[in-house]
N, C-alpha and C positions, 0 to 999 in steps of 0.2 A: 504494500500500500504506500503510495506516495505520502510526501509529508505535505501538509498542506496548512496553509495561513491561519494562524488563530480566527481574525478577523469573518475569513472565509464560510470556517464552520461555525463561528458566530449567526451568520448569514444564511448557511444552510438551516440551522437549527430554528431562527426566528420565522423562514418561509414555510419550515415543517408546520412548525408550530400555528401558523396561521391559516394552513390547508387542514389541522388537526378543526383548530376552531370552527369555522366555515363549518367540516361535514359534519361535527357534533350541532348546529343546528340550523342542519340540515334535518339530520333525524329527527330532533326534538321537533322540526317542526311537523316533520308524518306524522310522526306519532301522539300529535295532541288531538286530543278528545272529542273537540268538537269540532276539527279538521275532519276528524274519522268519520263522524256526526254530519256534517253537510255534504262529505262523499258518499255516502252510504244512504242520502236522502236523494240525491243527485241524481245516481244511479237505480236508486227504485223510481223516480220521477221516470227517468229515460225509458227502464225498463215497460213500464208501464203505459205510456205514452205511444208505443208500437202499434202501431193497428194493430196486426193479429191479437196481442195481450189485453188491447182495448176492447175487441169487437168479445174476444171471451170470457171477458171481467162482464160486460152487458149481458150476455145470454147468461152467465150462473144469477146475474143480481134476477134477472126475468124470472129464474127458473125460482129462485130464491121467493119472490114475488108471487107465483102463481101459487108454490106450495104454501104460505100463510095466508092467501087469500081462501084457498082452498081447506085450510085447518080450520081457519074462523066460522066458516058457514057450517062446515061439519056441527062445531059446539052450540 
């Protein structure tokens, strides 16, 4: 290993250091809460929103629908 400048690894050491900082939050910021929270609302929003998912969320609520109208009259 070469010998190399105090200075030098001064330099390597504070640019580590500041690529360490950055990616710790970086995670901290995935990993907060209500990140997770507005991803996870985002994504059932999208999900949801699909036509196909759309057209068959309306046909269970219909189906859903006919069965309690249909219980009521029974009683």
């Amino acid at each position: 290993m070469a010998d190399r400048d105090p200075e030098t690894i001064k330099q390597d050491i504070d640019q580590a250091r500041e690529q360490l900082a950055a990616t710790v939050d970086t995670l901290a910021e995935r990993a907060n809460p209500s990140r997770l929270l507005d991803d996870a609302k985002s994504a059932a929003i999208r999900f949801v929103t699909k036509p196909a998912v759309a057209v068959s969320l309306a046909g269970v609520g219909v189906v859903a629908l006919v069965l309690v109208v249909r219980r009521i009259r029974q009683n």
